[in-house]
N, C-alpha and C positions, 0 to 999 in steps of 0.2 A: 669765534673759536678761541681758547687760550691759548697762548702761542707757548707756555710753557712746556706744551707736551712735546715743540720743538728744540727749546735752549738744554731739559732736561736729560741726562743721559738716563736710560734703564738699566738698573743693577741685578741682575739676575738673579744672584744670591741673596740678595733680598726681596724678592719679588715671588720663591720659591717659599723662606721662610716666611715673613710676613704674611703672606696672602693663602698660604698651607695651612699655619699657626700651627706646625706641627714638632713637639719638643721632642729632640731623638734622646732625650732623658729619659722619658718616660718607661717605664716597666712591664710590658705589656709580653702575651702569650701568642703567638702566629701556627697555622695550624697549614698544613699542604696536604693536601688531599689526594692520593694518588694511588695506583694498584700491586701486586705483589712486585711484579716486575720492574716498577718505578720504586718502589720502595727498599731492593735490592741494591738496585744502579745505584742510588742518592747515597744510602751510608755504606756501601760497602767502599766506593770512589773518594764517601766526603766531598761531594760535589753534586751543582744543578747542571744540566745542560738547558739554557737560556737561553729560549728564541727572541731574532729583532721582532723588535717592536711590529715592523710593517708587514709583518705575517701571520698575526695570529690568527687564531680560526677566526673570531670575528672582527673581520675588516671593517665594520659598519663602524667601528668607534672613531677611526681617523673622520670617516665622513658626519659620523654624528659630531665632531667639534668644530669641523668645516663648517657648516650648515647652522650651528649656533654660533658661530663668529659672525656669518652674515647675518643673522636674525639682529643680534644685538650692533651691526652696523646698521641697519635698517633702523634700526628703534632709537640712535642715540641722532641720526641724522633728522630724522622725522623732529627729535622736540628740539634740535635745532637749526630748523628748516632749510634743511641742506638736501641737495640732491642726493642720491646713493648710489644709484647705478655706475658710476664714474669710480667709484670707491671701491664695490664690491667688484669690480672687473680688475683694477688694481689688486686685488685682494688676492682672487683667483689665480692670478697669472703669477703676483709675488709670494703667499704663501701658500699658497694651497698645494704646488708643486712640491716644495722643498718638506712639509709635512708628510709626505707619501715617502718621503725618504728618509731614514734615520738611522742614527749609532746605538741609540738606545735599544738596551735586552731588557724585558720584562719578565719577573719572577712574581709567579701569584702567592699569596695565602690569604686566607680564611680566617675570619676574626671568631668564629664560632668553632667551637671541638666537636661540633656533634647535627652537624648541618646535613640535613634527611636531602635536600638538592645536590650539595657535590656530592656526597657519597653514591648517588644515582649517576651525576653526570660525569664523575672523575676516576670510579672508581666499583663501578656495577654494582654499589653495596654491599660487596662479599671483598672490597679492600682493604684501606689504612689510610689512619694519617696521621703528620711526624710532627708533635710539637717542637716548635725553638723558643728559645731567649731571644727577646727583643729590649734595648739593640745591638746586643752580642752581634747575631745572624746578620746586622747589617754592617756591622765595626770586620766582618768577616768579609765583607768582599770588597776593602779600603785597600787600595794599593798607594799608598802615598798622595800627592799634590796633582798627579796629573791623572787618576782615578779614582772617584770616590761616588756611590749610590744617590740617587734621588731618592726618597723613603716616604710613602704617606698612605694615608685611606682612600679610594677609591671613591670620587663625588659624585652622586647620583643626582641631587636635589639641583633643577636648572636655576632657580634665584642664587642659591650659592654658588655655581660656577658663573654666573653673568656679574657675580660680584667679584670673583677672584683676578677677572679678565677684561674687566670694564674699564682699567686705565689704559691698559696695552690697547686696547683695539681703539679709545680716543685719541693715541698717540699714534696708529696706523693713517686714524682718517685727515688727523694733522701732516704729518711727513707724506701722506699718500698727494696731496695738494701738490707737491714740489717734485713729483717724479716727470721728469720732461720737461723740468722747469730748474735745472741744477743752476743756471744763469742767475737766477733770485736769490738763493740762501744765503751769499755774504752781506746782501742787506741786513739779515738773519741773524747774523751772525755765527754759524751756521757752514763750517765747510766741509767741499764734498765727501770727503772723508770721514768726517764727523757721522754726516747725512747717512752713508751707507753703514754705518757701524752701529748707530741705533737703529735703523732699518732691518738690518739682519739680529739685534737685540731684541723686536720684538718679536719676529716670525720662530727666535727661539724660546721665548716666556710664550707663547702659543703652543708651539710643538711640546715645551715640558708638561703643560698643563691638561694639552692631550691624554700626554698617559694617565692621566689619573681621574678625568673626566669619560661616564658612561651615561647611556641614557637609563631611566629610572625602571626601566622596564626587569632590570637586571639587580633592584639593587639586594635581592633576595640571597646574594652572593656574599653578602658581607666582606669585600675583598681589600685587602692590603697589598698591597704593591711595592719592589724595590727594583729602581732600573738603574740599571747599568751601563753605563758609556763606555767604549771599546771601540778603536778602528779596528785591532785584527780579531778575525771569526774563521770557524769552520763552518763545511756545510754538513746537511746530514738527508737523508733521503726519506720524505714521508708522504705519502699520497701518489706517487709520480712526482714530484716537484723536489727540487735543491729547497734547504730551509737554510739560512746563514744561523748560527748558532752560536753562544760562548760557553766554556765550562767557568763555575763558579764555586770558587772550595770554599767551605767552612769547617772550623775545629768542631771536634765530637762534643766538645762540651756546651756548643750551643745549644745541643739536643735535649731536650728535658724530658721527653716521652712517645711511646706511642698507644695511637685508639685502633682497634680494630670494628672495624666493617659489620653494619647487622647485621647481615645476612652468614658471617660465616661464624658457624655456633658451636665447631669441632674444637674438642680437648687439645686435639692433638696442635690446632693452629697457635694455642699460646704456646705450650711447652716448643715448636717450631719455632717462634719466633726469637724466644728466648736465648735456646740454643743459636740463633742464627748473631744478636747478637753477641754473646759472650766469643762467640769464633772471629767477631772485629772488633772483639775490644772496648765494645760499649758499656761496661761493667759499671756506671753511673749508673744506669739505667736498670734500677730496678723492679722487680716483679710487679710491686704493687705501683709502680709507672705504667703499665701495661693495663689501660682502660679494655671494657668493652664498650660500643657504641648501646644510646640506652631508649634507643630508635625503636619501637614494636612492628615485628614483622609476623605475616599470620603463616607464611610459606618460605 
């Protein structure tokens, strides 16, 4: 094993960009997908209301990164014929825990304006959805040095995430050797302090990469993601359950349009809309911004 994945510290910040390759230059169009009443909330407020991470309706994704972190423990010990079981119990007990817990908020958008899937699953097909400027929309929810968004696409493809996370996890099964062995690392050169702070470096390049890793079953979502780090949160009440929650403003001028829903084919829902902005001020946002969905519906 190279002992480098010991001497090396992990950078987060580059471990984020690098292994993302994601330019927040880039000029790109994000779409949200949501119903009359989310579409109310969002610009009348100028604000998301942005649930943690570890709540969203599907919970399978913490466990689907769990589950590929051991797979690719499995596979990197096998071609170097290293036991695993030692490793992946390690594993379990150091991150697996601390990934079920998180400060991260997750805000979805859709890379498509015209996706016949969310508008069925977000928005019954008789809703909306609110284009933004990208990366206005994300330069919108920068609170200075000690708050600023994680931003990227959503990885479906399992070769690409085993590639994104194949240093951290041989840098897990290194430092995982010397847990209950702290008496060794000044050989190492290597101290305890050191040891626990890339330790906790890489259970967090896991947990970021979480958010943005789904299994492919989904990737028909086309989804773009911006999460948010925040200790304070509210709750808000949905199903029977507390959800912890942040509010998240953006200026109106992120906004560059809205699409309406195929299924709703009434005059009177543009001329509605219209009037609904012009009463907040959206006055950017003009007429011919206001797409229809171009979805065929027979009913």
């Amino acid at each position: 094993m190279n002992e480098k994945y010991l001497i090396e510290k992990l950078d987060l910040d580059s471990f984020m960009k690098d292994k993302f390759k994601f330019n927040i230059a880039d000029q790109i169009t994000l779409y949200h997908y949501t119903d009359i009443y989310g579409l109310e909330g969002i610009l009348k407020n100028k604000e998301f209301w942005v649930s943690n991470a570890s709540f969203l309706n599907d919970k399978t994704e913490i466990k689907y990164t769990l589950e590929l972190c051991r797979k690719l423990i499995r596979e990197i010990c096998e071609r170097k014929h290293i036991n695993s079981e030692e490793i992946i119990s390690a594993f379990n007990f150091i991150v697996g825990n601390d990934l079920v817990e998180t400060d991260y908020y997750l805000l979805s958008f859709c890379t498509n304006s015209d996706s016949n899937l969310l508008w069925s699953n977000y928005s019954n097909n008789d809703g909306y959805n609110i284009s933004f400027k990208f990366p206005e929309i994300a330069f919108d929810f920068y609170r200075g040095d000690h708050e600023y968004p994680l931003v990227g696409y959503v990885i479906y493809d399992e070769v690409e995430q085993k590639r994104i996370i194949e240093d951290v996890i041989e840098k897990f099964i290194v430092l995982s050797k010397y847990i209950g062995e702290l008496d060794v690392l000044e050989s190492s050169g290597v101290s305890e302090k050191d040891f626990f702070e890339q330790l906790g470096a890489v259970t967090a390049a896991i947990s970021m990469a979480s958010l943005f890793f789904k299994d492919e079953c989904f990737s028909q979502e086309e989804e773009f993601r911006i999460a948010i780090d925040r200790e304070n949160y509210s709750c808000r009440i949905s199903n029977g359950a507390f959800i912890p929650y942040i509010k998240a403003r953006f200026e109106k001028e992120s906004v560059t349009g809205i699409t309406i829903g195929p299924k709703n084919n009434m005059d009177i829902t543009m001329e509605g809309l219209i009037q609904f902005l012009k009463l907040h001020d959206y006055n950017h946002i003009a007429k011919e911004k206001i797409e229809k969905s171009c979805i065929p519906y027979r009913y």
